[in-house]
Structures are given as C-alpha cells and as structure tokens.
N, C-alpha and C positions, 0 to 999 in steps of 0.2 A: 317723607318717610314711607317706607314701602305696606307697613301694616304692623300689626303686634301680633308676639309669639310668646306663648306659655311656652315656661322651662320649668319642669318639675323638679322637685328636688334640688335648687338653685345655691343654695346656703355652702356650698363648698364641693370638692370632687372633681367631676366632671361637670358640674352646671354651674362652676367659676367659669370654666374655660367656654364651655358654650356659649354664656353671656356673653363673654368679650368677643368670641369671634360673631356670632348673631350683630352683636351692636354695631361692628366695624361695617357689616353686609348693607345696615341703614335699616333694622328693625325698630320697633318698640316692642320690648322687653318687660313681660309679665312676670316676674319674679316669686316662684313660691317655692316657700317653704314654711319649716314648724319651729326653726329657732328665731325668734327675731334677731336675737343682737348677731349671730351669722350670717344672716339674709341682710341685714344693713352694710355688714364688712364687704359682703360682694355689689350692694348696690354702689357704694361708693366709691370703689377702686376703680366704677365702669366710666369711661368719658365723658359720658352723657347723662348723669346721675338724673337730672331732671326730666327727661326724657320717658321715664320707666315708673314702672308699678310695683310694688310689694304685695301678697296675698299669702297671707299665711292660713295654713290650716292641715290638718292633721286627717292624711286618704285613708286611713285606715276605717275612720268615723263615716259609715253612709250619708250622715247629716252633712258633716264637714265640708263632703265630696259634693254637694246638691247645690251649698251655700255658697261654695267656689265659684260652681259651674254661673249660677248668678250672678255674681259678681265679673264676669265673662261678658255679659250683657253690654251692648252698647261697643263693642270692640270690632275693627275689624279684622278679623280672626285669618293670618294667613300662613301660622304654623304652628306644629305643637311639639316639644322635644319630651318625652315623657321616659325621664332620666331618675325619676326618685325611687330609691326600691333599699332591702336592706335584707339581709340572715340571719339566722341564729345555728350559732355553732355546738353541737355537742348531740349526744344518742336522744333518739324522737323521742322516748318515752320518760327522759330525762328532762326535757324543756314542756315548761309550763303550755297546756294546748293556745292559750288566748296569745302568745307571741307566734306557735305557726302559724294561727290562723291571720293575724297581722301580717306576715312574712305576704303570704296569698294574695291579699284584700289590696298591699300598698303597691306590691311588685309584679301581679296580674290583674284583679279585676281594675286596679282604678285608670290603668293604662286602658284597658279597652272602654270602660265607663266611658274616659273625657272623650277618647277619638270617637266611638258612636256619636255623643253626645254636641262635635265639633266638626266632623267630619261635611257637613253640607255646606257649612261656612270655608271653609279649606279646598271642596271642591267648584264655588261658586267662584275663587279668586284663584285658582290651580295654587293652590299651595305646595304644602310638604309636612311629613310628620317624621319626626327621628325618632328610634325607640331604641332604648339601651337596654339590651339582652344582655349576655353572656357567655364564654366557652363553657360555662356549669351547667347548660342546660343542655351540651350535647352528651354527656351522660349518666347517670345515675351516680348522686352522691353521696356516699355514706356519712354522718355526721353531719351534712346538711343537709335533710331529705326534701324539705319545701322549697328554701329556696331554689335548687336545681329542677325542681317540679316548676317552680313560677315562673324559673327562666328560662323552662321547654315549651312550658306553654306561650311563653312570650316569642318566642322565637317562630314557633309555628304558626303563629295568629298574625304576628305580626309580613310574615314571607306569604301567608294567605293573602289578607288585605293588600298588599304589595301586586301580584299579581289582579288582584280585580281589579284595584283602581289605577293601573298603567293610562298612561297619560290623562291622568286627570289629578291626581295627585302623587306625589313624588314621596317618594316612602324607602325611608332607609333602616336597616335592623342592624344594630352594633351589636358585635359580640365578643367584646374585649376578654382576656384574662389576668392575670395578677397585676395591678394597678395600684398605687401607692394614693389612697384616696381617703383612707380615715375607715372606710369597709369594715377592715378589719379590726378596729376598735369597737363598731358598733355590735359588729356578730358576734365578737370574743376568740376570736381566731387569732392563735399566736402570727405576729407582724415576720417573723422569719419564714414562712412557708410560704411556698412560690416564687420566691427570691428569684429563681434561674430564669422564670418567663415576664419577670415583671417588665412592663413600658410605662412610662410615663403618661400621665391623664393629657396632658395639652398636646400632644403625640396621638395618642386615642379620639381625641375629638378634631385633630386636624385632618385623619383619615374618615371619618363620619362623616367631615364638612366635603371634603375633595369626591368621595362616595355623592354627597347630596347635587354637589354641582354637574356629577357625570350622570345624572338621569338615575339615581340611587342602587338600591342595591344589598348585596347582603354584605356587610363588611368585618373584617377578622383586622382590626389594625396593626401591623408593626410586625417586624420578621419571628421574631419569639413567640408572637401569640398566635401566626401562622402555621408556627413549626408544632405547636402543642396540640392545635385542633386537625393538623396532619397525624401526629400521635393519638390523636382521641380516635381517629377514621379507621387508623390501621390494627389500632389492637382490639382484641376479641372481647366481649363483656366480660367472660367467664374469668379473664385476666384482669384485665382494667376494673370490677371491682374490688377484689382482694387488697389490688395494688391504693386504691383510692382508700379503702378504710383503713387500711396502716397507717397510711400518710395523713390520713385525719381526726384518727382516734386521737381523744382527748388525755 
C-alpha cells in the first residue's frame, strides 16, 4: 500500500468519488467526515472497506480540528484532499454571523490548518495535496459573500503554496462550477440555478486526478465550467455584479 490520505469532507459529493478513485491508485483512505451514517455509506461502497479509516469531526470546532490532526498520528501521511467546505445562501446581513463565520473556519482556515500541519509529512514522501476551490471564488458574490471570499482565498493560497513547493510536493487547486453534489441543499440555494454550466462530480474529480498525475496544476474541469470562468475573465466587474445579484437574490 502506497501510504494514507486524508479526504475531507468524504461523506458524499465529490469525496465519494475521490475515495474510489484514491483507492483504485493503492491508497489508504482516511475518511472524514461529520455525519456518520453518510461516511459509513461511502466506507462501504469502497472495495477495500477494510483497508480504511473513519474520523469524524466537526472543522469548524478548533478543538475538533486539533483532535483530528492527532488522531493523524502514527500514519504515514502521503496525501491530503481537502474537499470539505459548504455556503450559506441569502443577503449577509440576513444570515445569522456564526454560520458566515463557519462558512470561513471549514472552507479556508482548516484547509490551510491541516496542510501546515501535514505538509513535512507530505514532503518527506513527495506527496500531493488536492484542494477543492471553486469558480465562486473568481469573483465577487452577491448573496454568498463568504463563501466566494473562502474560495478566493482558497484559490490564491492554495496557487501560492503550489508554486513554492514545485517538486516537492505535487499540489493541485480544483475550481469546479455548478455540480450536482448536495451544495446546494446545504446552502439553500434553489437546485435550478446553474443548470446550463453544471458537470457531473465523478467528471470533476476525474480532471483533479488526470491534473494530479500530470505534475498538478490549476484545474477548471469539463468544457462548461471552462466556458463560465472564460465568461467570469471577460466581463467587467461593473457588469458581472449586477448580473450576479439578479441571478442570486433570494
């Protein structure tokens, strides 16, 4: 077995389909998440059920995230997929402040937490870290203001750390757009918007993995979500927000 990899946010989404392709690679498979009986439905679908780990805990919780990182211990650590993150839909001064400030905590700091945190372990075996960004983070989002904040910062932190650690660890930054992954249940974002750029999640993660194998990278999966961040590049802010808070007001 080549080593074990933390995949955050595992319970369904995109960290279904990373687990199964991860496992077929010849990993061992640290599985976390915060629901268990969701995290058990992906343990068991995977081939190798025994093979793998469950760790459930809740990034939003600095304790949570400390308790994790220990339970890490004794591993040897030679990747990290840090896939878990979530939104809240509707005008900022309308959402309670303690879910923005969770939006931040699960969807930026605790992606950079673990990789600090794992990163000498990762570069001791040339690993790899995958980080699930977003097209929301290339630009300002009205009605979701933190998460598109979480996943700018995610994007530029993680294209920073990308360039430092060239060949030494292999560093890929996903920046998928509409994705039929449950998202939009948890944020409250009606399931019909985005329809036109949506891909498929096993689609999204199969361009992450081909991206990982080609010496990583910044990756946009799938012709549609190519075509949207071509669209975010060429229109003017002055445009593109107006057009964004139409299309997202509540």
């Amino acid at each position: 077995m080549k080593g074990s990899v933390l995949i955050t946010g595992a319970s369904g989404g995109f960290g279904l389909f990373f687990a199964k392709a991860l496992e077929k690679e010849g990993y061992r498979l640290l599985l976390h998440g915060r629901d268990e009986a969701r995290l058990k439905l992906v343990h068991d679908v995977l081939e190798h059920p025994e093979r793998h780990r469950l760790l459930l805990s809740e990034l939003s919780a600095r304790k949570d995230l400390e308790l994790l990182l220990e339970r890490l211990q004794g591993e040897k650590m030679v990747g990290l997929v840090n896939n878990a993150g979530f939104g809240v839909w509707g005008g900022f001064e309308c959402r309670e402040s303690v879910a923005q400030l969770d939006v931040l905590r699960v969807d930026l700091l605790a992606p950079v937490t673990l990789a600090h945190a794992l990163l000498p372990q990762l570069k001791s075996h040339h690993g790899f870290m995958i980080n699930v960004s977003s097209l929301a983070g290339e630009t300002p989002l009205p009605y979701m203001s933190t998460y598109g904040a979480a996943k700018a910062g995610v994007t530029f932190w993680s294209e920073a750390i990308r360039a430092e650690l060239k060949d030494v660890v292999t560093v890929v930054t996903v920046a998928p757009g509409p994705s039929p992954t449950g998202f939009r249940d948890i944020s409250g974002m009606p399931r019909e918007q985005g329809g036109l750029f949506s891909v498929a999640p096993d689609r999204v993660v199969d361009a992450a993995m081909q991206s990982l194998a080609a010496g990583g990278g910044y990756c946009v999966p799938g012709w549609r979500h190519r075509l949207l961040w071509c669209l975010q590049k060429i229109t003017p802010r002055f445009l593109a927000l107006p057009i964004m808070a139409r299309y997202l007001r509540p």
